[in-house]
C-alpha positions in Angstrom: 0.0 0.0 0.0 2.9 2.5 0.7 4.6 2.2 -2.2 1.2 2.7 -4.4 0.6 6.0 -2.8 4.5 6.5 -3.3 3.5 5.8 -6.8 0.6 8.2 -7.1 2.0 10.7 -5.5 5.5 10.3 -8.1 3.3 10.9 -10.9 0.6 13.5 -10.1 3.7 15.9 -9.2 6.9 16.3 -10.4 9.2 19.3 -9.5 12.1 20.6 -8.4 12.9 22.8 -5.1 14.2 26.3 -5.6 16.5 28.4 -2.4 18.3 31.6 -2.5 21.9 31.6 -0.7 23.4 34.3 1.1 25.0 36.3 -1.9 22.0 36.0 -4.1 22.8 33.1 -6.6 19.8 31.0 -7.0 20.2 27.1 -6.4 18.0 24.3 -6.8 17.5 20.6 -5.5 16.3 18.2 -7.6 14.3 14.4 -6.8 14.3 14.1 -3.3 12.4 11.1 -3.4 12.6 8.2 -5.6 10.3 5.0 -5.5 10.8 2.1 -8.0 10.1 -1.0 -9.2 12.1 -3.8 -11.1 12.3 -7.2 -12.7 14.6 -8.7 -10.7 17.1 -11.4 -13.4 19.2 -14.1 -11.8 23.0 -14.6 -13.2 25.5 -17.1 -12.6 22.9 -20.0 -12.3 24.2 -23.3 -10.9 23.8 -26.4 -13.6 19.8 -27.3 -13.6 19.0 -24.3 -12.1 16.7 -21.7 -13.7 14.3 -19.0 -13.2 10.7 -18.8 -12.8 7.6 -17.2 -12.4 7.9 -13.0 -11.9 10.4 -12.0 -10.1 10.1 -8.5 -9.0 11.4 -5.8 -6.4 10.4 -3.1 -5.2 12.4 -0.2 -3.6 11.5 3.5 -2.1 13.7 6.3 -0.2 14.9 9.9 0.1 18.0 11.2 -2.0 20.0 14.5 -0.6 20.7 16.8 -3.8 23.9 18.2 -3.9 24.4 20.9 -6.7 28.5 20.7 -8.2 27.5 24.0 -10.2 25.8 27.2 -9.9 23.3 26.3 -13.0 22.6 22.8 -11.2 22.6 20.4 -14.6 26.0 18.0 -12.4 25.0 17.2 -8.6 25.8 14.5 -6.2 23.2 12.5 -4.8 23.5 10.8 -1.4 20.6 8.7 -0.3 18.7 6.0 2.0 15.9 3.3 1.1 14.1 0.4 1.7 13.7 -2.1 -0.6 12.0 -5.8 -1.6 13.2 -8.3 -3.4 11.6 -11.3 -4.8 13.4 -14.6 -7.1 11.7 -17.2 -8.1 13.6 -20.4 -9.1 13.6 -24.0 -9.5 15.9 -24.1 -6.5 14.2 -25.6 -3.4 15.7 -24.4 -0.1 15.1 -26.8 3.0 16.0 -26.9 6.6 16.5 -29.6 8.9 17.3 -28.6 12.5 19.8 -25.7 12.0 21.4 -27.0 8.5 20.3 -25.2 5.5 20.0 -27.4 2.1 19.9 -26.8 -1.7 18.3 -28.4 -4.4 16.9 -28.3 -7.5 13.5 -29.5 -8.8 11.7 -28.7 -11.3 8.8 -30.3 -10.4 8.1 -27.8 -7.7 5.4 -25.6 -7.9 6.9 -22.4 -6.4 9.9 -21.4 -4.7 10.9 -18.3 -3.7 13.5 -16.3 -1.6 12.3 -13.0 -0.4 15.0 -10.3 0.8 14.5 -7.3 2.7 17.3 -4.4 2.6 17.8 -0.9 3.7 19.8 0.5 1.0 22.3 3.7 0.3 22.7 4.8 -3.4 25.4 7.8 -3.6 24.6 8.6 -7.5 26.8 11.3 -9.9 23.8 13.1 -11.7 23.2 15.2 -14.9 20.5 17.1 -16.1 19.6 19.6 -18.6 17.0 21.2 -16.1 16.8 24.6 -14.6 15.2 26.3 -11.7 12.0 26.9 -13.8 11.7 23.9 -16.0 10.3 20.8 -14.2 10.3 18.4 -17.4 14.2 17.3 -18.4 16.5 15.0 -19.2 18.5 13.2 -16.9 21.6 10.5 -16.5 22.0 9.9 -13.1 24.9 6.8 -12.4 26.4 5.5 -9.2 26.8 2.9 -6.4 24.2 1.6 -4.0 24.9 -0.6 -1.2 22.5 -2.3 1.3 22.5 -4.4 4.3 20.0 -7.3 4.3 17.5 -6.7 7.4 15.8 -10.5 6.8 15.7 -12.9 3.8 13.0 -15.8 3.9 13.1 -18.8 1.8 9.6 -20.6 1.1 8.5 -23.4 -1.7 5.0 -24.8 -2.4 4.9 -28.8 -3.6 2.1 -30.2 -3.9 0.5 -29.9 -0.5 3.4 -29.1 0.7 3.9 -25.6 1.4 7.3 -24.4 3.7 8.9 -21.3 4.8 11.7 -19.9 7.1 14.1 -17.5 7.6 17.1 -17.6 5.7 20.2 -16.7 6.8 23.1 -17.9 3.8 22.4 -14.5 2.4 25.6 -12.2 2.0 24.7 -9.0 4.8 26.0 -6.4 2.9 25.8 -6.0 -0.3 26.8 -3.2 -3.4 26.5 -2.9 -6.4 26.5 -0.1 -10.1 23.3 1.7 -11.1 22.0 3.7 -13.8 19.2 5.7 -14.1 17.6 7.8 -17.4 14.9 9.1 -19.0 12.9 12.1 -19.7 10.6 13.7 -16.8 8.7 11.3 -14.6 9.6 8.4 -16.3 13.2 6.7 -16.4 14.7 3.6 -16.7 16.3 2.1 -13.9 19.0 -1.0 -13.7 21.1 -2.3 -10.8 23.7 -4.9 -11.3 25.3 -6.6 -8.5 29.3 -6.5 -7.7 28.8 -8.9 -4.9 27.0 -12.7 -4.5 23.7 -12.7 -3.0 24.5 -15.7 -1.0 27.7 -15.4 1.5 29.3 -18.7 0.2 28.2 -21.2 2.5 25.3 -22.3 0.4 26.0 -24.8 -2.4 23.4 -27.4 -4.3 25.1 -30.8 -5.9 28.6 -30.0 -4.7 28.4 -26.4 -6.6 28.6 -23.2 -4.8 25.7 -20.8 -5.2 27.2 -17.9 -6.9 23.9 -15.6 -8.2 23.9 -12.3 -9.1 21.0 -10.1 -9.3 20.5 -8.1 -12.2 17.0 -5.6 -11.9 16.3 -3.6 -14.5 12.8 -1.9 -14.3 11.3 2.2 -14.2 11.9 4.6 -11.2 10.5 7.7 -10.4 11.4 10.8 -9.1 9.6 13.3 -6.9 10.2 16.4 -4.6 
C-alpha cells in the first residue's frame, strides 16, 4: 500500500525545489524522493538451475541533492531506502534442525527467496534542467549498497507448502546503477558486484554464486 501511494503521489507531481543563498545566486534541488520498481534477473545460475515465475522488487527512499555547479545540470546525490526483493527459481531451499540445504526440482510448484534491505545509493547526476523547468533529461549513475534486514526462503509442492528464515544470504551488499529518462519516467538498472549468498550455500557440490541483475522504471519526486 505504501509504495502505491509513493507511486501516485511520483506521478501526479513532479518538481524541483528552488533556495536563494546568502549572496543572491539562486540554487536548486532536484528528486528528493525516488520510488521504483524492477524485474529482478538471476545470473551465474548453478547447472539445472533456472528461473521462474515473476520476479520483481520493489524499492522507495529519500535522495540529498547536492548541486556541483551554480546552474545545477552536475549534482551528487546521497541517499537512504528500503527495498524488496523477490526470485523465483527451481531451486528448493530446506532446513532440517539448523542446517540449510539446496536443491533443485523442477517439479516444484513455487519457490521463492524473499529479501528485505535498507539501501544507500550515492549517484553522480546530470541534467539539462533549470530552476524553472520541471520536465528534463537526466543521467544519473552511481553505487548503492544495502545491508540485508531478513531474507525468507519458502517453496509450495504439492500440499506441501514451507517457509523460514534464511540466513546464507551475504549482509551487505553493493553494487553499479544507472538511471535515465525524460521527466517522470526513467529507466532504472542495478547490477550486483557482490553474491547474493555469503558462500556457504551450495546445491550438488556447486557453490551458489547468483547475481542479481533488476532492471525496471523509477520515479522521481520532490
Amino acid at each position: 500500500m505504501r509504495f502505491a501511494i509513493l507511486f501516485l503521489l511520483v506521478v501526479l507531481h513532479s518538481n524541483a525545489q528552488v533556495v536563494s543563498d546568502s549572496i543572491s545566486n539562486t540554487r536548486y534541488f532536484e528528486d528528493q524522493f525516488y520510488v521504483g520498481l524492477s524485474y529482478n534477473f538471476i545470473l551465474n545460475h548453478p547447472e539445472g538451475s533456472n528461473q521462474r515465475n515473476l520476479s520483481y522488487g520493489l524499492q522507495a527512499g529519500v535522495i540529498k541533492d547536492i548541486p556541483l555547479n551554480k546552474t545545477g545540470t552536475k549534482a551528487i546525490g546521497i541517499g537512504a531506502g528500503l527495498a524488496l526483493n523477490s526470485y523465483y527459481s527451481n531451486l528448493v531451499v530446506d532446513i532440517t534442525g539448523d542446517d540449510i540445504t539446496y536443491s533443485i526440482n523442477d517439479d516444484i510448484t513455487r519457490s521463492k527467496l524473499e529479501t528485505h534491505l535498507v539501501e544507500f545509493p550515492l549517484e553522480f547526476r546530470w541534467r539539462n534542467s533549470t530552476a524553472e523547468d520541471y520536465k528534463f533529461w537526466r543521467v544519473y549513475g552511481g553505487i548503492k549498497a544495502a545491508y540485508v534486514l531478513g531474507a525468507r526462503s519458502k517453496y509450495d509442492l504439492g500440499d506441501i507448502s514451507e517457509g523460514f528464515k534464511n540466513t546464507d544470504l551475504t549482509k551487505f551488499q553493493y553494487g553499479l546503477t544507472l538511471s535515465f529518462g525524460y521527466n517522470t519516467f526513467n529507466l532504472h538498472a542495478y547490477y550486483a558486484l557482490t553474491e547474493l549468498f555469503d558462500g556457504n550455500a551450495s546445491v550438488n557440490g556447486e557453490v551458489l554464486q547468483y547475481r542479481p541483475l533488476r532492471i525496471g522504471l523509477i520515479f522521481y519526486i520532490l
